[in-house]
ZAROVO-625577 format. One line per 5 residues: number of its first residue (from 1); for each residue x, y, z of N, C-alpha, C, O, CB. Coordinates in Angstrom, 2 decimals, m for minus. Atoms other than C-alpha are relative to their C-alpha. Glycine has a CB too. Example, Ala and Ser with C-alpha at 12.3 -4.5 7.8 and 13.67 -1.06 7.14 Angstrom:
// residues 2
1) 0.89 m1.19 0.00 12.30 m4.50 7.80 0.90 1.20 0.00 1.94 1.18 0.66 m0.99 0.03 1.25 | m0.82 m1.19 m0.06 13.67 m1.06 7.14 m0.77 1.09 0.73 m0.26 2.20 0.90 0.41 0.46 m1.42 $
This chain:
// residues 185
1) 0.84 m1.18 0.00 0.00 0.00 0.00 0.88 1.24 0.00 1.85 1.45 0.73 m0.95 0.00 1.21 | m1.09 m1.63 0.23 1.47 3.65 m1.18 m0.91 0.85 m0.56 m1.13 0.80 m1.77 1.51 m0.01 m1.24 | 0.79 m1.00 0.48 m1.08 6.67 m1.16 1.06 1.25 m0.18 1.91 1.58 0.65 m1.27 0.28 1.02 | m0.87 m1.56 m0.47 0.65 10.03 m2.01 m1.71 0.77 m0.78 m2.29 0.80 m1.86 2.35 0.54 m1.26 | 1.20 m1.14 0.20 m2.42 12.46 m1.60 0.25 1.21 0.55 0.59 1.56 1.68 m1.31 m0.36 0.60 $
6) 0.44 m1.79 m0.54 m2.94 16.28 m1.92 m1.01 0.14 m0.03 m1.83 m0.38 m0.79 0.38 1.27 m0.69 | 0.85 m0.71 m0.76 m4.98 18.04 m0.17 0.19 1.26 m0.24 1.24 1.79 0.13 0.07 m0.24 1.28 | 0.10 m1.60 0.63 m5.58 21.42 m1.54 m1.83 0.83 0.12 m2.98 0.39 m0.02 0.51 m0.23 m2.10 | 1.22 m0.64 0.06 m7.91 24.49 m1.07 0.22 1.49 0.92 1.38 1.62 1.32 m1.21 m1.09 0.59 | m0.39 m1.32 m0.73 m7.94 28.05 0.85 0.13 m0.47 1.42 m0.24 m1.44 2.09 m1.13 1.27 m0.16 $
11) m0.35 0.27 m1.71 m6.79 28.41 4.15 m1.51 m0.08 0.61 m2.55 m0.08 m0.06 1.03 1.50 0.90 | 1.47 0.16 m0.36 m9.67 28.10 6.46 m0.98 m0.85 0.13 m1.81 m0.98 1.03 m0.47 0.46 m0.50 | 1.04 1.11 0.04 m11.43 25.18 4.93 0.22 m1.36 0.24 m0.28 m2.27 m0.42 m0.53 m0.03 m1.11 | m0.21 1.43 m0.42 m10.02 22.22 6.82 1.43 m0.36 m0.30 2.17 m0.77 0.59 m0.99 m1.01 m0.75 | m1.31 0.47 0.85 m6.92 21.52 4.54 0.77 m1.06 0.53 1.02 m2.22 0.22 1.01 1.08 m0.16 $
16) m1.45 0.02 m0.70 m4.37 21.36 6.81 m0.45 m1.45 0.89 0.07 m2.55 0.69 0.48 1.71 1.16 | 0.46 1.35 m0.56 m6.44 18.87 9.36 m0.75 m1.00 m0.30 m1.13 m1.77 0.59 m0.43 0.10 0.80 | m0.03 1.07 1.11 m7.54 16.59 6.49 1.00 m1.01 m0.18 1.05 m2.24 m0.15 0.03 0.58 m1.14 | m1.64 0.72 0.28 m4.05 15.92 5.82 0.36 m0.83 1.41 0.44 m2.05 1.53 1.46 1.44 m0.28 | m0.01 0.65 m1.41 m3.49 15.43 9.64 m0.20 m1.06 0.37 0.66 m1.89 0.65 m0.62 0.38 0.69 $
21) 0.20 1.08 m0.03 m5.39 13.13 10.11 m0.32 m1.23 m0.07 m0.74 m2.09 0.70 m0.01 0.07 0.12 | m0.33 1.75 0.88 m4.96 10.26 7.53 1.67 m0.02 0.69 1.94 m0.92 1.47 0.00 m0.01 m2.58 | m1.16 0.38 m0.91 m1.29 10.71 8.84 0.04 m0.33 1.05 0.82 m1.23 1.35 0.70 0.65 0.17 | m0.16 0.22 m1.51 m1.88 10.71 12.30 m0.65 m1.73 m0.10 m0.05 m2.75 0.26 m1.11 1.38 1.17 | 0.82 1.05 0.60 m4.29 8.00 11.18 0.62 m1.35 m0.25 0.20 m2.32 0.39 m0.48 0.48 m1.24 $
26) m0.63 0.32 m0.26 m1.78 6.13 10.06 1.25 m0.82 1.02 1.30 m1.99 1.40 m0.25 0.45 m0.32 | m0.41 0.24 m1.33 0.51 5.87 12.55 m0.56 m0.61 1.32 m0.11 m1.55 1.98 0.25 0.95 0.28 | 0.71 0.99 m1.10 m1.79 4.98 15.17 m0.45 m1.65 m0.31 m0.44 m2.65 0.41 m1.39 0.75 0.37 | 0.02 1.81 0.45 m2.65 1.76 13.00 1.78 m0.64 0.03 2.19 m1.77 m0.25 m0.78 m0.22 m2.15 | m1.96 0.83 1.01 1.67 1.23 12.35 0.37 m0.24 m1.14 1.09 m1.11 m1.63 0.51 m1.42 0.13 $
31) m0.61 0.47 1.34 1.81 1.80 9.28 0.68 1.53 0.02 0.62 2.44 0.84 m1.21 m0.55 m1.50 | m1.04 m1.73 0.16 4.14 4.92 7.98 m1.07 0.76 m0.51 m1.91 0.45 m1.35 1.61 0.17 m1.35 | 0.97 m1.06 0.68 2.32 8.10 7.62 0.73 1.28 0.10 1.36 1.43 1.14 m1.51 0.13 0.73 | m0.55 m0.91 m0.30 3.64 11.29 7.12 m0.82 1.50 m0.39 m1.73 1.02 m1.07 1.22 m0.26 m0.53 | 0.64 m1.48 m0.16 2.04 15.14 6.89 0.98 1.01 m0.63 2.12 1.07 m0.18 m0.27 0.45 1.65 $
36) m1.03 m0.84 0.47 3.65 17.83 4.71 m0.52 1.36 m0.09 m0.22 1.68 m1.24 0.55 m0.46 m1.28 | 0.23 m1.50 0.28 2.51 21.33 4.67 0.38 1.06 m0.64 1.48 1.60 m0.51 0.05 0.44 0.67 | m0.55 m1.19 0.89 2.44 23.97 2.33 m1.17 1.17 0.29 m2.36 0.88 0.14 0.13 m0.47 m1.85 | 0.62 m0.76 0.09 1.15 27.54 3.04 m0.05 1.09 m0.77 1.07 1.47 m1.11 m0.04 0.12 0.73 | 0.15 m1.79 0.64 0.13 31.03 1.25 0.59 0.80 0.91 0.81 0.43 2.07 m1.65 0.72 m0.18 $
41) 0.02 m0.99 m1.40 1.03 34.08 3.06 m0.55 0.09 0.57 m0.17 0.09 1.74 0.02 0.96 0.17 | 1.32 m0.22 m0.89 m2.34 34.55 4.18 m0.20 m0.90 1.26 0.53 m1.86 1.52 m1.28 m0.25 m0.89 | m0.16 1.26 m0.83 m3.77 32.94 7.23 m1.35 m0.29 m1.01 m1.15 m1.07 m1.94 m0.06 0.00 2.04 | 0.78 0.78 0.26 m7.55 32.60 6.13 m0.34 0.52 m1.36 m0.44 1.71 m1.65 m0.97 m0.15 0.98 | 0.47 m1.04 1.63 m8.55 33.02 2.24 1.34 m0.65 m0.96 1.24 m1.20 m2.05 0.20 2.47 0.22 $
46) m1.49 0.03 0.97 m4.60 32.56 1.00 m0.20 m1.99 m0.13 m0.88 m2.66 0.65 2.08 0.82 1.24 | 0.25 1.26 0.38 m4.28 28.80 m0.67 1.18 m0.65 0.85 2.31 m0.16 0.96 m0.01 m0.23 m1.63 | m0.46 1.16 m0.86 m3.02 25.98 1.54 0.05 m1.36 m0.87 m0.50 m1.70 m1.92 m1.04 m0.19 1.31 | m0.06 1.50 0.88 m2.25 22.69 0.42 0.96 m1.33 1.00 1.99 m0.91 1.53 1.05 0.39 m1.83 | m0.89 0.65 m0.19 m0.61 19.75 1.75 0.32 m1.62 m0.20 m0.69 m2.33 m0.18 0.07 0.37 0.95 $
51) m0.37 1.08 0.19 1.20 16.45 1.19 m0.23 m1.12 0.79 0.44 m1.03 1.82 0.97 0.15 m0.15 | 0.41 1.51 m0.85 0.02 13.00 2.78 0.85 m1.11 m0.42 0.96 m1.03 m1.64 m1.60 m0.58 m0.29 | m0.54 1.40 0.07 1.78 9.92 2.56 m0.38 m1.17 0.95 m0.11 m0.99 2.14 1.32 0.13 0.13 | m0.02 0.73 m0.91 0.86 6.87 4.08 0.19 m1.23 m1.23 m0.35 m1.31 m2.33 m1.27 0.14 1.12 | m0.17 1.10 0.61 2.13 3.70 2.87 0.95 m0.89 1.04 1.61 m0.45 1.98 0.56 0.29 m1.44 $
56) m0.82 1.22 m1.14 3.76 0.09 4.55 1.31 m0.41 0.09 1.90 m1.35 0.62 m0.46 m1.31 m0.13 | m1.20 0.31 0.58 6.63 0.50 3.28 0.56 1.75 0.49 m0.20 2.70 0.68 m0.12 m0.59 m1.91 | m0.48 m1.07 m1.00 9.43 3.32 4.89 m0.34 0.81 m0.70 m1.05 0.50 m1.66 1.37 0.17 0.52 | 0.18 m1.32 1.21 9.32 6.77 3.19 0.80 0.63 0.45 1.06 0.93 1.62 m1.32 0.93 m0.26 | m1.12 m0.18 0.03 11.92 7.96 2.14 0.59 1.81 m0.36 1.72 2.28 m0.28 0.32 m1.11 m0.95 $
61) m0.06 m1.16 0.52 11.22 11.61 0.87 m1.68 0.47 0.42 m2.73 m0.16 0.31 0.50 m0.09 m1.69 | 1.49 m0.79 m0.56 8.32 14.19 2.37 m0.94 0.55 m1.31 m2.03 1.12 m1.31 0.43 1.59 1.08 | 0.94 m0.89 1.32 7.33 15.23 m1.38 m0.15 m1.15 m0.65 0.23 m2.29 m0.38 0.76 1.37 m1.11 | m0.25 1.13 1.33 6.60 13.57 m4.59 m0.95 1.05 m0.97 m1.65 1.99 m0.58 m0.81 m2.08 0.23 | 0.46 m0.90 1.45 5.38 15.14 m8.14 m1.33 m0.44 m0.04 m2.24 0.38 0.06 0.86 m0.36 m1.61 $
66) 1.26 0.24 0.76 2.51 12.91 m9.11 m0.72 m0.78 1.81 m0.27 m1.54 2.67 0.27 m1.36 m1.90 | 1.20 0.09 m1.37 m0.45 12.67 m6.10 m0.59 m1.86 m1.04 m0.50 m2.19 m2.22 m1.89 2.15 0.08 | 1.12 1.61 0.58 m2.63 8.57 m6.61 m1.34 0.78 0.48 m2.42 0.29 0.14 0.28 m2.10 1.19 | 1.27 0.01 m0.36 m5.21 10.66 m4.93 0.22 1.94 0.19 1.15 2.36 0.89 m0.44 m1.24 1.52 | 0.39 m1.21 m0.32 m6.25 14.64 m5.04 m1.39 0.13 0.60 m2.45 m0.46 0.39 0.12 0.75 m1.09 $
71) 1.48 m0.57 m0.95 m8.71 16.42 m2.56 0.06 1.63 m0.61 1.03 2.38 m0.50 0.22 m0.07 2.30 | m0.11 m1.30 0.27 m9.52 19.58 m3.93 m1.13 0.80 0.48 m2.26 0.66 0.01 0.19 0.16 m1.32 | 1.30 m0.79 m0.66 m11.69 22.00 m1.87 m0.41 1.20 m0.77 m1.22 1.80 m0.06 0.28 0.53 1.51 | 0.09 m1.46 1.04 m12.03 25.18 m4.61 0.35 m0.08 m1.21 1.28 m0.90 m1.19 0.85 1.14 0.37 | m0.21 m0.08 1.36 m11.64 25.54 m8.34 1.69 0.34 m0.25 2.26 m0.61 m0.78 m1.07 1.16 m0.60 $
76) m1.69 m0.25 0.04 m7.63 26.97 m8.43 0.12 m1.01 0.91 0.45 m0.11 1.68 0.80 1.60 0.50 | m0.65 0.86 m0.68 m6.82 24.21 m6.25 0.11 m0.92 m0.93 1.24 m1.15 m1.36 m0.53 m0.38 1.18 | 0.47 1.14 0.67 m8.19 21.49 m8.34 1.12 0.51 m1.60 2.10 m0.18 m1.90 m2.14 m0.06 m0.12 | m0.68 m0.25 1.03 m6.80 23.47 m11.77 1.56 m0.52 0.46 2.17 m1.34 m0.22 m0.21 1.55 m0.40 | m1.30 0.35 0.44 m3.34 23.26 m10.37 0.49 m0.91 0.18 1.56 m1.00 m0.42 0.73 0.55 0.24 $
81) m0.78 0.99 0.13 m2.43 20.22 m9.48 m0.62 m1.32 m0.56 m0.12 m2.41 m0.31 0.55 m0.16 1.20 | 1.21 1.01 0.34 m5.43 18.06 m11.20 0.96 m1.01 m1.05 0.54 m2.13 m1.34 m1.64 0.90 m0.90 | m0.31 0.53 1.30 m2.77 17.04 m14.12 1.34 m0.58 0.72 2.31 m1.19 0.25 0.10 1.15 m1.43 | m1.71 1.37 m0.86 0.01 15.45 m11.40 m0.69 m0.94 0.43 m0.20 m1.30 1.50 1.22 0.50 1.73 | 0.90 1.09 m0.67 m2.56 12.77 m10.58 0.58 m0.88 m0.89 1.05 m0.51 m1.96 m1.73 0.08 0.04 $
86) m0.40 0.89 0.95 m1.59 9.41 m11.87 m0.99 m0.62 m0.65 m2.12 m0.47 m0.18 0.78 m0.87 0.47 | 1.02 0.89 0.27 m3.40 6.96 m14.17 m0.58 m0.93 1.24 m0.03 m1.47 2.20 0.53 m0.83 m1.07 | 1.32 0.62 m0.66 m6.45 5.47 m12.66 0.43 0.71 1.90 0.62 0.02 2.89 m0.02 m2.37 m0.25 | m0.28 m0.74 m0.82 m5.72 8.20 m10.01 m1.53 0.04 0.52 m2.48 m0.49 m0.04 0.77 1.22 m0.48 | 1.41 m0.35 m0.63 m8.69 9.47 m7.42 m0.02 1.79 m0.28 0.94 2.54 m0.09 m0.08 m0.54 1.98 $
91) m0.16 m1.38 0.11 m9.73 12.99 m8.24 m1.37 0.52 0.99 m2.47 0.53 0.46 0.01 0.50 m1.75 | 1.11 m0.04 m1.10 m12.11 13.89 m5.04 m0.07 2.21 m0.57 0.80 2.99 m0.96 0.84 m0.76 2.35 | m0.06 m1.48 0.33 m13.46 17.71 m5.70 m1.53 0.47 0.83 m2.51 m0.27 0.89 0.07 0.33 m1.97 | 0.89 m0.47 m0.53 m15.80 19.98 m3.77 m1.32 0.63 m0.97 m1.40 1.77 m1.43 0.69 0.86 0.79 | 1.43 m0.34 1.23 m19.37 20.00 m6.10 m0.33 1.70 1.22 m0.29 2.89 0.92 m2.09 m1.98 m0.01 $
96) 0.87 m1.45 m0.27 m20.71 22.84 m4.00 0.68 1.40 m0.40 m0.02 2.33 m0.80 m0.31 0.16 1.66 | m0.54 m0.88 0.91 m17.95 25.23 m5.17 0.59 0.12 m1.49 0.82 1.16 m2.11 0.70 0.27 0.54 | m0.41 0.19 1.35 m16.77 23.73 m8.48 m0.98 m0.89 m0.58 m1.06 m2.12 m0.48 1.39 m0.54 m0.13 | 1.43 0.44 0.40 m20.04 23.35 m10.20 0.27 m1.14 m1.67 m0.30 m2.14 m2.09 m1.13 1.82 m0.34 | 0.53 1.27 1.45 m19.10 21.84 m13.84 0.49 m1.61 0.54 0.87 m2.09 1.61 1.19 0.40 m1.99 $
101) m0.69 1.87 m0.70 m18.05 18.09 m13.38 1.12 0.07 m1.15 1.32 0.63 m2.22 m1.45 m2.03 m0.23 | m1.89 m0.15 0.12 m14.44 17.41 m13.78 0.23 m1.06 m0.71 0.18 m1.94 0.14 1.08 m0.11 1.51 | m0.91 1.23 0.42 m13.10 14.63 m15.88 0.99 0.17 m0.68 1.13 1.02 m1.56 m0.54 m0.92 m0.69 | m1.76 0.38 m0.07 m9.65 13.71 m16.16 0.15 m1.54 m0.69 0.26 m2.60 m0.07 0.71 m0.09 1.96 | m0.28 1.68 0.61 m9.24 10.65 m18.61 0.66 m1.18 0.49 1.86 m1.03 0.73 0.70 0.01 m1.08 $
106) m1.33 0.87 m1.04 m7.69 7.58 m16.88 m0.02 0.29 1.95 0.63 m0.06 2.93 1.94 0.87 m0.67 | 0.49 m0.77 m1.94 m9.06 9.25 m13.22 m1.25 m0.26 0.45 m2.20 0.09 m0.24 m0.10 1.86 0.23 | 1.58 0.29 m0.46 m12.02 8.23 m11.46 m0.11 1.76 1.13 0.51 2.06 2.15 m0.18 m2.12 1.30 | m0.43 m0.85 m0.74 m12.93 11.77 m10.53 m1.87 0.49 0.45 m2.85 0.71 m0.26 1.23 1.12 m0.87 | 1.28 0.07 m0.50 m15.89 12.18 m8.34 m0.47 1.58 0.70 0.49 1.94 1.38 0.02 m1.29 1.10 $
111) 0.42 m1.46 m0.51 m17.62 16.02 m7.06 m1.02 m0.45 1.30 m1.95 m1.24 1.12 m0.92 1.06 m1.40 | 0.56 0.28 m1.36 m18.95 15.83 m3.28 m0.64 1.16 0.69 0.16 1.78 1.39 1.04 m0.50 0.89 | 0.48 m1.76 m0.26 m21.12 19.15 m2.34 m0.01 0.08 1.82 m0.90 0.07 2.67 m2.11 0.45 m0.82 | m0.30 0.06 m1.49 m19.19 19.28 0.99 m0.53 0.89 1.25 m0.74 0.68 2.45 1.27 0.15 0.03 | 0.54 m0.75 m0.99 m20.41 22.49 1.95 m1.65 m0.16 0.21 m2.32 m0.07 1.24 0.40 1.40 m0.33 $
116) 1.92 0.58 m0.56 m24.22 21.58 1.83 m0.19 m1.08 0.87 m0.96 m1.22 1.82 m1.06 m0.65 m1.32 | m0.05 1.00 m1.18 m23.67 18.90 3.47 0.73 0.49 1.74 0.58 m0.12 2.79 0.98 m1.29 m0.70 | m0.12 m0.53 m1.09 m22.13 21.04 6.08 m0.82 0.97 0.79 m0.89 1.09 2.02 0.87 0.35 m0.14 | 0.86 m0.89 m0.56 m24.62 23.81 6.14 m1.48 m0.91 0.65 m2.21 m0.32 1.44 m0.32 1.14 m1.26 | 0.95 1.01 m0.05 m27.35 20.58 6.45 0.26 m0.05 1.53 m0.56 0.26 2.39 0.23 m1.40 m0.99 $
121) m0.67 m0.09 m1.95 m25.11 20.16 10.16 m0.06 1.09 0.39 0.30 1.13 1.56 1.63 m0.30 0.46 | m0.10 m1.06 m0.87 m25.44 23.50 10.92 1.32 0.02 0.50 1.64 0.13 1.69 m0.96 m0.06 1.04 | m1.36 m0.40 m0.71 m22.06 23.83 11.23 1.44 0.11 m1.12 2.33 m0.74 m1.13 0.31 m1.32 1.27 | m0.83 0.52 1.17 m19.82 24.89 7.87 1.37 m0.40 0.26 1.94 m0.86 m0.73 0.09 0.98 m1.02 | m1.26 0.42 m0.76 m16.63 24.12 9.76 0.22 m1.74 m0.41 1.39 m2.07 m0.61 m0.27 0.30 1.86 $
126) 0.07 1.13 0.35 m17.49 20.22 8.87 0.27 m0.18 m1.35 0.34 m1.38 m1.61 m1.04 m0.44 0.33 | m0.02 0.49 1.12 m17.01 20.26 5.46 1.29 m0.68 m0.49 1.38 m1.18 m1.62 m0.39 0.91 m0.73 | m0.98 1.04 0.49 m13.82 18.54 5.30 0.19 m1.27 0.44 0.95 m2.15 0.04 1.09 0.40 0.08 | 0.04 1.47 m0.36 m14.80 15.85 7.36 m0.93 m0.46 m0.61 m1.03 m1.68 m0.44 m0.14 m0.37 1.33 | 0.72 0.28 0.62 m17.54 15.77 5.18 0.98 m1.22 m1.60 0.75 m2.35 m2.04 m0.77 1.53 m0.16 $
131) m0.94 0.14 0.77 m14.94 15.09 2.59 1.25 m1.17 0.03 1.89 m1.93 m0.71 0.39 1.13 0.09 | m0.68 1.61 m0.43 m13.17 12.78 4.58 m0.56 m0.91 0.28 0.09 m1.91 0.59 0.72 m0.17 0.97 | 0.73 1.11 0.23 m15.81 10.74 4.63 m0.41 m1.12 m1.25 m0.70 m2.30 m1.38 m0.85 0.44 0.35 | 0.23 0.77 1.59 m16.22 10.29 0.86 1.45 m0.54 m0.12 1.59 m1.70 m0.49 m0.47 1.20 m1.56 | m1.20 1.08 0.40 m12.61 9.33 0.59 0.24 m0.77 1.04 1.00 m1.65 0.65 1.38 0.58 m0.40 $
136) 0.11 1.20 m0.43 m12.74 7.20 3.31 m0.33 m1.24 m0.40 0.46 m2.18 m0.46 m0.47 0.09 0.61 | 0.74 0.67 0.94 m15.37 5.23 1.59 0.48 m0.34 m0.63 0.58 m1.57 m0.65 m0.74 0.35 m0.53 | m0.72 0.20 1.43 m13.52 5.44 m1.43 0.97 m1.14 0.07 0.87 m2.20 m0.55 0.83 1.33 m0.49 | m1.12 0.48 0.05 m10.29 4.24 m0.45 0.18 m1.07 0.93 1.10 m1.85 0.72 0.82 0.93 0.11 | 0.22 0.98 m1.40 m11.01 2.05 2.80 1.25 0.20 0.69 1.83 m0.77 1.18 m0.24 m1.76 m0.25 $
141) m1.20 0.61 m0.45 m8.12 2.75 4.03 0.63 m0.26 1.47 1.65 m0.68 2.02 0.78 0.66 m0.58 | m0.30 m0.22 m2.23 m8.74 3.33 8.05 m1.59 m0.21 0.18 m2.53 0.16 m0.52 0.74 2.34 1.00 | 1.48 0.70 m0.73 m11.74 1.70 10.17 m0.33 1.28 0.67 0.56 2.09 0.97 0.16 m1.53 1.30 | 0.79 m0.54 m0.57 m14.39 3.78 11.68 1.08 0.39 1.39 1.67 1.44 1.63 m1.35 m0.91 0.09 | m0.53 m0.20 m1.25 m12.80 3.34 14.94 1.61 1.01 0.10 1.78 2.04 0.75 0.15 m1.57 0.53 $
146) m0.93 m0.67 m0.17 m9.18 4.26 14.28 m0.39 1.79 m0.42 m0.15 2.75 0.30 1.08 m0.78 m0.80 | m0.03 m1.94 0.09 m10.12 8.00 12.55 m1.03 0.62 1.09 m0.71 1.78 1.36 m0.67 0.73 m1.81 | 0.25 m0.36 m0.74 m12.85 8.43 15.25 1.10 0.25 1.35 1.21 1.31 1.95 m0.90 m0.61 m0.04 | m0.98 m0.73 m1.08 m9.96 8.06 17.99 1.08 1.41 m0.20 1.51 2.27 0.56 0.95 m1.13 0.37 | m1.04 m1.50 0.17 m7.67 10.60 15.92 m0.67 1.30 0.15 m0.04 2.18 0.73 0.70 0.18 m1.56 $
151) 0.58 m1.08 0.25 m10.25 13.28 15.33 m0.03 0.12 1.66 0.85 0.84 2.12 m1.37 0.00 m1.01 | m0.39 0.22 m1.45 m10.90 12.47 19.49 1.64 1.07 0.74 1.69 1.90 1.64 0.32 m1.93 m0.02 | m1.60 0.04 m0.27 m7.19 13.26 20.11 m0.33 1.55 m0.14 m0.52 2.45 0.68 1.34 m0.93 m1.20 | m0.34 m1.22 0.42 m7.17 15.92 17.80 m0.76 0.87 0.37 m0.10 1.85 0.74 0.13 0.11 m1.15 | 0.70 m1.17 m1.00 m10.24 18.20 19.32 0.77 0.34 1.28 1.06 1.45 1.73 m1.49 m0.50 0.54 $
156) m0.52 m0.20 m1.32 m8.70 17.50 22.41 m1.36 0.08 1.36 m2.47 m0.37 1.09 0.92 1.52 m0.16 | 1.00 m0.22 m0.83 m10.84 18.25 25.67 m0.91 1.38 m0.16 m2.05 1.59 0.27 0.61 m0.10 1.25 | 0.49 m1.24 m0.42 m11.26 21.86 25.09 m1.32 0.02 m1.08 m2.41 0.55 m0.88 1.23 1.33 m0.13 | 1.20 0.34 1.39 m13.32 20.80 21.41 m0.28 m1.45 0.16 0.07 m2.17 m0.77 0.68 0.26 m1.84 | 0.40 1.31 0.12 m14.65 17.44 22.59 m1.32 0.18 m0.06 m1.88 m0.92 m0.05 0.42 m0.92 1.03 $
161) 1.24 m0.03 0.47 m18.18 18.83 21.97 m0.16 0.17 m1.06 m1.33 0.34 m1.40 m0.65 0.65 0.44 | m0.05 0.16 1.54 m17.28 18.90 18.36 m0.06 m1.76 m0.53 m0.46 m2.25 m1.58 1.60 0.79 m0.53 | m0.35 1.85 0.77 m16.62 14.86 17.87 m1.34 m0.39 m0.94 m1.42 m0.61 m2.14 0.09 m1.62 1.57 | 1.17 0.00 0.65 m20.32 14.48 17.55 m0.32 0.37 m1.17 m0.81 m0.51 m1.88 m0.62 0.48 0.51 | 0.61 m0.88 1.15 m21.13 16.82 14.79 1.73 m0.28 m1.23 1.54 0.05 m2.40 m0.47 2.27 0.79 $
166) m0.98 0.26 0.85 m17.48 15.92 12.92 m0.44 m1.22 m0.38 m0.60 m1.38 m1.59 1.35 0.08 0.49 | 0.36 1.54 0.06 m18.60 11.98 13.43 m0.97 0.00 m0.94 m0.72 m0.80 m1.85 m0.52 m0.70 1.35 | 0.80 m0.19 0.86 m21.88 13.07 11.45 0.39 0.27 m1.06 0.13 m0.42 m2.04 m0.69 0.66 0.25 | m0.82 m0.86 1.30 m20.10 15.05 9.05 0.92 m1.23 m1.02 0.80 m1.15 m2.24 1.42 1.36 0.85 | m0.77 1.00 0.32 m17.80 12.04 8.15 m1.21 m1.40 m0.41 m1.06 m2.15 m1.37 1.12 m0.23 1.36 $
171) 0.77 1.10 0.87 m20.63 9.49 7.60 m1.06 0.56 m0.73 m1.69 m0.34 m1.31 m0.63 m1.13 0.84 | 0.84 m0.39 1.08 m23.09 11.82 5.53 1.46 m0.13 m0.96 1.05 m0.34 m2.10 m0.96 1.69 0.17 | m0.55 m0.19 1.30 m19.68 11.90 3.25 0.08 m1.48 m0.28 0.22 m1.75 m1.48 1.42 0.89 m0.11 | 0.24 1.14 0.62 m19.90 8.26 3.18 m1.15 m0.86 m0.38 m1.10 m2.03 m0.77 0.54 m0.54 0.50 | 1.53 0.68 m0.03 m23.68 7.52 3.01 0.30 0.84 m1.38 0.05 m0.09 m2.14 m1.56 0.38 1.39 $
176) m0.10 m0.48 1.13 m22.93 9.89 m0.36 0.65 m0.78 m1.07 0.16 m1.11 m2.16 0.53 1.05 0.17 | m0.54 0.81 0.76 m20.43 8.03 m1.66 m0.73 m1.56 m0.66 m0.64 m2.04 m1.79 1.06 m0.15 0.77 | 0.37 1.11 0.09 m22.31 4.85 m1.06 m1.25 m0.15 m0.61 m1.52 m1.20 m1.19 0.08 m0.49 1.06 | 1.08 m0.52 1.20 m25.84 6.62 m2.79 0.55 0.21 m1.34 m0.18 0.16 m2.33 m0.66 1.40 0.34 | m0.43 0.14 1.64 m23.50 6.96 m5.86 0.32 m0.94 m0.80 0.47 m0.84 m2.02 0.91 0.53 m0.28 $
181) 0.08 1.34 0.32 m23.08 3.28 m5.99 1.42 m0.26 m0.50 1.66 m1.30 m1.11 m1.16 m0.33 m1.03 | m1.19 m0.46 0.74 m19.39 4.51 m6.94 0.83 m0.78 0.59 0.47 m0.81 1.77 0.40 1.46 0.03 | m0.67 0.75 m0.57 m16.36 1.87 m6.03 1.70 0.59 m0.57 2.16 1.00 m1.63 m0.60 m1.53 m0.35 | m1.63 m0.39 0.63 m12.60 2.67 m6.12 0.89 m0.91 0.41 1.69 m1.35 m0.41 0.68 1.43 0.49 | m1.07 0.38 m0.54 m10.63 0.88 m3.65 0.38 m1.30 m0.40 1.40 m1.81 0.05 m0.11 0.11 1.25 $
């Protein structure tokens, strides 16, 4: 197993703790995971992006050119790195802001309207766990249990009245996936 996924989109909309935690994610199962970060100047608005790796095998370098899997939360995200995806790559993209549908020849590339599904929770802050729910689905690549303990972790005590409404957020993106009848992994 060897994912190299970006995670791309403006600051603000999750990005950064997307990436987080399939790495952290990772790791807590034992397999290698690693987290790479790239920022704009900006804090919220400026484009963010960052590098994931998790695979069973060591890793040996924090970058790589061509992504097996893009998350793209905004239209310039998706444009710039949509064409480093590999054959029979995953191309995950946010339908509620990038309205035409995306295809990429050789890419199974699927649109997920993350933020409706967040405004649905009353809470648009969810939309990337919304997001991490459809590629969960997608990719199988971590049990219910392990990313519920990371997200856990990662609120911490002071946001442990968030788990709830993230936990939701994460299986409307896979009750979506699984209404599209759509298979990848």
């Amino acid at each position: 197993m060897n994912h190299n996924v970006k995670v791309a989109g403006f600051g603000g909309q999750g990005v950064m703790m997307f990436g987080q935690v399939l790495a952290y994610s990772a790791t807590y199962d034992d397999i290698n995971g690693l987290w790479f970060p790239s920022y704009g100047p900006e804090t919220r608005g400026g484009t963010a992006n960052c590098s994931v790796i998790v695979s069973d095998k060591q890793i040996n370098s924090p970058t790589f050119k061509n992504a097996n899997h893009l998350v793209a939360f905004n239209l310039p995200s998706l444009e710039k790195f949509r064409k480093n995806v590999t054959d029979n790559g995953l191309i995950l993209y946010n339908s509620s802001l990038i309205k035409d549908e995306v295809k990429e020849e050789g890419r199974l590339c699927i649109g997920v309207p993350v933020n409706d599904i967040a405004t649905e929770l009353e809470n648009e802050k969810v939309a990337n766990m919304a997001m991490l729910g459809a590629y969960l689905e997608l990719t199988k690549i971590f049990t219910d249990q392990t990313i519920e303990a990371i997200i856990k972790k990662f609120l911490g005590e002071r946001k442990a009245h968030l788990l709830d409404v993230n936990m939701k957020a994460i299986q409307k993106g896979k009750d979506y996936i699984k209404n599209l009848g759509v298979t990848y992994a």
